[in-house]
DSSP file (Angstrom, degrees, kcal/mol; ACC not computed):
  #  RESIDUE AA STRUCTURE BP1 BP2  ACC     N-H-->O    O-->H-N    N-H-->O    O-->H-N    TCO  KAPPA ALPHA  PHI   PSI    X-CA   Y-CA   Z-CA
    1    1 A X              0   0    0      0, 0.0     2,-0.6     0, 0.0     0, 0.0   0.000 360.0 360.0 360.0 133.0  186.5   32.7 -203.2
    2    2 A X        -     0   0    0      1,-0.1     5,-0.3     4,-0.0     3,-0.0  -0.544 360.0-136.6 -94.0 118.3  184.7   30.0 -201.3
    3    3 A X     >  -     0   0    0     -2,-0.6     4,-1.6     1,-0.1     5,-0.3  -0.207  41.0 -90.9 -54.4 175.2  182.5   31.1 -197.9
    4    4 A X  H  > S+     0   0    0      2,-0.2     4,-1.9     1,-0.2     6,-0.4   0.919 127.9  55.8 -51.2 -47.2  183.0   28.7 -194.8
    5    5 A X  H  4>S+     0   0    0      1,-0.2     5,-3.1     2,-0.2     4,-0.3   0.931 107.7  57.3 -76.3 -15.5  180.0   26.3 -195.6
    6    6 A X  H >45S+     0   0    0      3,-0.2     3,-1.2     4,-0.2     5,-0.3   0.943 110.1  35.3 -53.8 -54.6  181.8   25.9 -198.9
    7    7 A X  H 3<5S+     0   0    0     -4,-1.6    -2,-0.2     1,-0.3    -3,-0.1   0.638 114.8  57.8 -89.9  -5.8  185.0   24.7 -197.8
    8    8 A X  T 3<5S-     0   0    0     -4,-1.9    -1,-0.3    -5,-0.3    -2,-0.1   0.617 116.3-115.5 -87.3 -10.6  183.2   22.8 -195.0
    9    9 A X  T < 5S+     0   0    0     -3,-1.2    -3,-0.2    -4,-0.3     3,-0.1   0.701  88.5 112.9  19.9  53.8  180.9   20.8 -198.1
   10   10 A X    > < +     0   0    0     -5,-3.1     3,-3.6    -6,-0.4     4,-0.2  -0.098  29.5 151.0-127.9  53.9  177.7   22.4 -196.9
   11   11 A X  G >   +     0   0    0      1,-0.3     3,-0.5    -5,-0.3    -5,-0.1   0.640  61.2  71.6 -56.5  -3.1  177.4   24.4 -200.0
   12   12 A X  G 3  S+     0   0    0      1,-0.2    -1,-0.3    -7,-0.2     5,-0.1   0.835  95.3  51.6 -89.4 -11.5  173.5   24.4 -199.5
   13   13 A X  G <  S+     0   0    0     -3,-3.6     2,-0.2    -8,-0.2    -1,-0.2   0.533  87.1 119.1 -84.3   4.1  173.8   26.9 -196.4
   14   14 A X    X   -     0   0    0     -3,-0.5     3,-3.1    -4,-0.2    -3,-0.0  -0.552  69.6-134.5 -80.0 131.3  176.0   29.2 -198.7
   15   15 A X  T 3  S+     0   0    0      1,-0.3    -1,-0.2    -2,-0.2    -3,-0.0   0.466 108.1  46.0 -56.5   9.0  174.4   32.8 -199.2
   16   16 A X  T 3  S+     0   0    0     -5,-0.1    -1,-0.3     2,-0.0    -2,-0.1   0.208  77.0 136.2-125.5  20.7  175.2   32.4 -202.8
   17   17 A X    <   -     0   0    0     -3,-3.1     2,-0.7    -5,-0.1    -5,-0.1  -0.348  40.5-153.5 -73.2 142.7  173.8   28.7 -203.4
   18   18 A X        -     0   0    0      5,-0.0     2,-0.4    -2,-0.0    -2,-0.0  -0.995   5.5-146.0-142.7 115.2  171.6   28.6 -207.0
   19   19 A X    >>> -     0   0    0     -2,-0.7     3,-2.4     5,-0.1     4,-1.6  -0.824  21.3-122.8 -48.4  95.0  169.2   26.1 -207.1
   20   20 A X  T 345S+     0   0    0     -2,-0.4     6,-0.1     1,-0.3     3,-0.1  -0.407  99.9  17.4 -82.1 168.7  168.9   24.9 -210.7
   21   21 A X  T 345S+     0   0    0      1,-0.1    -1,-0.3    -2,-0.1     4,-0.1   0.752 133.7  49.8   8.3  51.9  165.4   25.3 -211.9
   22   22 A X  T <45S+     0   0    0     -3,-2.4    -2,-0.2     3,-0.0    -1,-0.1   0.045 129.3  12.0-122.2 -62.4  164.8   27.6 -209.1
   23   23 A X  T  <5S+     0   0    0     -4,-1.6    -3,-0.2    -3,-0.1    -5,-0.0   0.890 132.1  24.2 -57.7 -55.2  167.7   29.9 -209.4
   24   24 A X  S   <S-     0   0    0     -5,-1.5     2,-0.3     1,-0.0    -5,-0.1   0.316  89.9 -97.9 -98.9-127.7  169.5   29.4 -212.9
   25   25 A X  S    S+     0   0    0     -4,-0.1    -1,-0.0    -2,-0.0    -2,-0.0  -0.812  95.5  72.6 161.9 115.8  167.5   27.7 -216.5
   26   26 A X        +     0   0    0     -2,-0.3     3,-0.4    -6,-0.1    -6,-0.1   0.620  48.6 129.3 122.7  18.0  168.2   23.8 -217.0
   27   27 A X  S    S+     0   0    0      1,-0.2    -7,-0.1    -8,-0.1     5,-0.0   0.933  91.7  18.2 -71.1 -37.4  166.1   22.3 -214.2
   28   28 A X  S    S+     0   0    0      3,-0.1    -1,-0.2     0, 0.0     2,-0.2   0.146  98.0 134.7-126.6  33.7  164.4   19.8 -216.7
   29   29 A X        -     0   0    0     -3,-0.4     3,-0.1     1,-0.1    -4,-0.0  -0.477  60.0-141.4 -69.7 150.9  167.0   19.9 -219.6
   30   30 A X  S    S+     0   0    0      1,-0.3     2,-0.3    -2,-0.2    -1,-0.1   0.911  90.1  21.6 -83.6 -38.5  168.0   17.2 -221.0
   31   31 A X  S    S+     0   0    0     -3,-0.0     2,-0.3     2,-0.0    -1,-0.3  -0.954  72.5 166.0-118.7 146.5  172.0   18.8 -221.2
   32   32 A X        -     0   0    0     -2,-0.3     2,-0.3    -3,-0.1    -6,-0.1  -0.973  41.5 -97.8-161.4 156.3  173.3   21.6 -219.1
   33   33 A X        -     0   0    0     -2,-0.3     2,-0.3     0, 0.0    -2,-0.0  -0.563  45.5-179.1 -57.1 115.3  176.3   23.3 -218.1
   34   34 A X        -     0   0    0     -2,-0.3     4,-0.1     5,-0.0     5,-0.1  -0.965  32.3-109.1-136.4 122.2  177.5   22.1 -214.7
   35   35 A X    >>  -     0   0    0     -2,-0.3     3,-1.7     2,-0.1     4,-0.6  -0.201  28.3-135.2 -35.7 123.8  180.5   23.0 -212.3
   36   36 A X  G >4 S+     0   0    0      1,-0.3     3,-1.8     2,-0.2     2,-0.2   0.887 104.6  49.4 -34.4 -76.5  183.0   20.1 -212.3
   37   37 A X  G 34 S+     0   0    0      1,-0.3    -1,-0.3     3,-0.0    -2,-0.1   0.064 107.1  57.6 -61.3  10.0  183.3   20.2 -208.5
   38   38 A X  G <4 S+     0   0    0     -3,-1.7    -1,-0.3    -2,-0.2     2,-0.2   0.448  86.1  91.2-119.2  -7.7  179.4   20.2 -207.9
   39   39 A X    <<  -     0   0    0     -3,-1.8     2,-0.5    -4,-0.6    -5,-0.0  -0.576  46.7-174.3 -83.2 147.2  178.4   17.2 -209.6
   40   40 A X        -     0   0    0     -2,-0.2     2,-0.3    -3,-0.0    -3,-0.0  -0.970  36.8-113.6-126.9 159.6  177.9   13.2 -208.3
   41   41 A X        -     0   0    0     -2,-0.5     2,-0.4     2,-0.0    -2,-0.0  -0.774  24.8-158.8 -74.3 108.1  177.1   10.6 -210.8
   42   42 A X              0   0    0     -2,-0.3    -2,-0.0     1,-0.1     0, 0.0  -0.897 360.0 360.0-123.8 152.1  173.7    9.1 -210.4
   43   43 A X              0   0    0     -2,-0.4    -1,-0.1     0, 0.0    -2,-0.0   0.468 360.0 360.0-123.9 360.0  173.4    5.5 -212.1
């Protein structure tokens, strides 16, 4: 279930927002596991 600042796309004010290398493992991996619906494409 998605809180309000989820469904609003201000997932960084959600009390359950995880920082990768603060929160999870994989802040300076070269591959990691990522939600589909969290990603953008940087070129």
């Amino acid at each position: 279930m998605k809180c309000n600042y989820c469904l609003e796309s201000m997932e960084n004010l959600c009390p359950e927002f995880k920082v990768t290398g603060r929160d999870a493992n994989g802040g300076y991996a070269g591959i990691l596991n990522i939600i589909l619906d969290s990603h953008y494409y940087l070129s």
